[in-house]
N, C-alpha and C positions, 0 to 999 in steps of 0.2 A: 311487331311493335308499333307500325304507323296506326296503328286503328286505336291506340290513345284518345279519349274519350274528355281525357281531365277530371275526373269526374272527382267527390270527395268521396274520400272512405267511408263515413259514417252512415253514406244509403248503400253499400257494397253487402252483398247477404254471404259472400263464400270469403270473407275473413277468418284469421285464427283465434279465436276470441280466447283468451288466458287471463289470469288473472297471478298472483304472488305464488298461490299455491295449486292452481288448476290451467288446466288445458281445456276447452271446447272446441271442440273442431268441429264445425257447421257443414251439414250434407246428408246423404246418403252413404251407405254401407259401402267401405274401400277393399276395393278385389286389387287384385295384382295385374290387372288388366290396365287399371286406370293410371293413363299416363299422359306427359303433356306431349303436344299434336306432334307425332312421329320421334317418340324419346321413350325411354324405357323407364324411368323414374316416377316413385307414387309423387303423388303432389298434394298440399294441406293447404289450402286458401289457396287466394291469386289473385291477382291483379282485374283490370278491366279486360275480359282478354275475353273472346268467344268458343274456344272449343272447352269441352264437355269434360270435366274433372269428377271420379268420383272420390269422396269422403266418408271418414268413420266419426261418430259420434263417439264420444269417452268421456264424459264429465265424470268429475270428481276422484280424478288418477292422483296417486303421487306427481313432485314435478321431479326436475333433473338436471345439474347444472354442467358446467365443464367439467368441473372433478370427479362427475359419478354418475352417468346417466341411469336412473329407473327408468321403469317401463311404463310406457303413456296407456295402456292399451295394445293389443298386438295383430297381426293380419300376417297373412304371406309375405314373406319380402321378396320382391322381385325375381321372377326368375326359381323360384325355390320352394318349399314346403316347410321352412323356419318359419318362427313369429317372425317379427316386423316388430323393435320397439320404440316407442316415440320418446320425444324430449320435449321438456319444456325449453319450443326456440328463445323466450326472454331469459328466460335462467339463464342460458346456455351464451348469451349473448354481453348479459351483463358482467357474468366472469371472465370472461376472455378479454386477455391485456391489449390484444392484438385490433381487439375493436375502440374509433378513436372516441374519446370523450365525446365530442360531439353529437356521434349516435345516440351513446348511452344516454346522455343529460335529455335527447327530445325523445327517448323510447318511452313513451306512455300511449296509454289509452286515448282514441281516434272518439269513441264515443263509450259510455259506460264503462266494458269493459274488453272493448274489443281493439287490441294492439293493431299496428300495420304491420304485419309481418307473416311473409308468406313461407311455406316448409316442403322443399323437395326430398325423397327419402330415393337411394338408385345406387349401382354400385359403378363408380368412376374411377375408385384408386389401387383395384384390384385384391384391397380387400377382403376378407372372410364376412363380415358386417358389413352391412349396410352405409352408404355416405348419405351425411344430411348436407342439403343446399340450402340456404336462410338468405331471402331478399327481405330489406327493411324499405319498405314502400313511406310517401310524406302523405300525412293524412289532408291536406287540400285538396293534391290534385293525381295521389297515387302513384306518380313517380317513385322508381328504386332511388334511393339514395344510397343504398349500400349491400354488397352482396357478397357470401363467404361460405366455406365450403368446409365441411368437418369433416375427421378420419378418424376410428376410433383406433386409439393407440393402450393397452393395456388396460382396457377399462374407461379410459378417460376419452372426452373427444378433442381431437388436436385442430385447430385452427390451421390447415393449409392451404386456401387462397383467400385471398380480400380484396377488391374492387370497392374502394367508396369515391368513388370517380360519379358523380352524379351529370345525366340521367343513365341508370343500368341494374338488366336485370339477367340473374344466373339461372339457368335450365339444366336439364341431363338429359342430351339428345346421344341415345345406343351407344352408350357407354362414354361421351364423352362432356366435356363440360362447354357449354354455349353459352355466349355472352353477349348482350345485346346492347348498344348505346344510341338513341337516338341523336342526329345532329340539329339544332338549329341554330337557324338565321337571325338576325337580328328585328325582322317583320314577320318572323312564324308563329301561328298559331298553336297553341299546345297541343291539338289532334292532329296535329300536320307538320311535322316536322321537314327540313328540306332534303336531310337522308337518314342514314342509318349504318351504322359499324356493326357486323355479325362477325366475331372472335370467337374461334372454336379452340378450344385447348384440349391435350391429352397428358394423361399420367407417367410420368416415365420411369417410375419406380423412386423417386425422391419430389418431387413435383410436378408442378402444372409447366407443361409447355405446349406454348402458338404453336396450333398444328395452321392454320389458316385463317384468312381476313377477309371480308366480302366486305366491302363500302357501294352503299348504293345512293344515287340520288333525284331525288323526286321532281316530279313535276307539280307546279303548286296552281297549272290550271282550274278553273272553278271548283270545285268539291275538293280538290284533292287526291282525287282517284286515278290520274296518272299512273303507266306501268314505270315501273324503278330500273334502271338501268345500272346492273352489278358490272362490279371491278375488282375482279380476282388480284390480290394482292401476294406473291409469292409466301410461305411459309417460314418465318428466321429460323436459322441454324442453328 
C-alpha cells in the first residue's frame, strides 16, 4: 500500500466501469490463475497498485443486486471448474443497509461512466460459492474509503464485514481476508505515508476474526524508499 501514487481515478484504465444496468470490466480475458500478489482471489479493477491482474470483458450482462445476484458473465471460480458469477458491485452496494449513507450519496461515476469501485471474487468463508470483496476507492485520489465483504446466503448476498474506516483497502490473501490501512502524519505526503496496519482476518464459521496485526513504520528519508520496520502485534482472543 505505500506505493500510493494519489493519483485520480478518471486516468486509471483497470477500473470497474458499470453503469445502472451494465457491468464493463476493463482487461484481458480472466483465468482463475489471476489473483492479487500471493492471494488466491480473482480481482475486477484495482487501485494504483503494480502487480499484474487479469480481467474479463462482459458488457451488456444483466445486473444484480443484494436480493438476487444474476450472472455478470462466468469464468472458473477459484480453485474449481464451476462458472464464476459476477454482480453488479453498485447494485449490490446500494441495497445493502449495512453500507452508511455516506457511501452511497458519493457512489457515482469518477468519469462518464466509470464508478470507483474495485471487485475481489475468492472463497474466504468456506463457502460452496464464491465470496465477493468490494473496495469503494475516492475518485481524487484513489484511496479506499470503504471495504466489505459478501457471502452468499440462500440466493441472496449477505453483507459480513465492513471497514469504512478511511484510508483501507480489502484483499483475499490464501483464503483469508487482508486488510490494509495506511497511517499518516500530519506533514505526509499522500504517496508516503509514515506506516501502515496489515489486519489479516479469518472465518470462524460465524464471522471475521483478527487472526494478526503487522504495524509498520516508515522512514520518510528522501524519496521515501526506506525499509519499514514491522511489529508483530499478538492475535486477540
Amino acid at each position: 500500500m505505500r506505493g500510493l501514487k494519489g493519483q485520480s481515478l478518471s486516468g486509471r484504465s483497470s477500473l470497474v466501469l458499470t453503469s445502472a444496468g451494465t457491468v464493463v470490466l476493463v482487461g484481458t480475458v480472466l483465468f482463475a490463475a489471476g489473483c492479487s500478489a500471493g492471494g488466491t482471489g480473482l480481482r475486477d479493477g484495482g487501485p494504483a497498485r503494480t502487480e499484474s491482474v487479469a480481467r474479463n470483458s462482459q458488457p451488456n450482462q444483466p445486473t444484480a443486486a443484494a436480493s438476487g445476484p444474476a450472472a455478470m458473465g462466468h469464468s472458473p471460480a477459484p480453485g474449481t471448474g464451476t462458472p464464476l458469477k459476477r454482480v453488479d458491485p453498485v447494485a449490490l452496494l446500494k441495497a445493502d443497509p449495512k453500507v452508511s449513507a455516506e457511501i452511497k450519496r458519493d457512489l457515482k461515476p469518477c468519469t462518464g461512466k466509470e464508478y470507483p469501485v474495485d471487485v475481489s471474487y475468492g472463497k474466504i468463508t468456506g463457502s460452496s460459492v464464491v465470496d465477493i470483496v468490494v473496495n469503494v476507492l475516492s475518485c481524487a485520489d484513489a484511496l479506499g474509503r470503504g471495504s466489505y465483504v459478501y457471502r452468499s446466503d440462500g440466493g441472496k448476498y449477505e453483507n459480513v464485514f465492513a471497514d469504512e474506516q478511511p484510508p483501507v483497502y480489502a484483499e483475499i490473501d490464501r483464503g483469508d481476508l487482508v486488510v490494509s490501512k495506511p497511517v499518516y502524519g500530519k506533514s505526509d505526503a499522500l504517496s508516503y505515508p509514515s506506516g501502515e496496519d496489515v489486519i489479516t482476518y479469518r472465518w470462524n464459521g460465524e464471522k471475521f476474526a483478527e487472526q494478526d496485526r503487522v504495524h509498520s513504520e516508515y522512514s520518510n528519508v528522501g524519496d521515501g524508499g526506506g525499509q519499514p520496520a514491522p511489529a508483530v502485534t499478538p492475535p486477540k482472543n
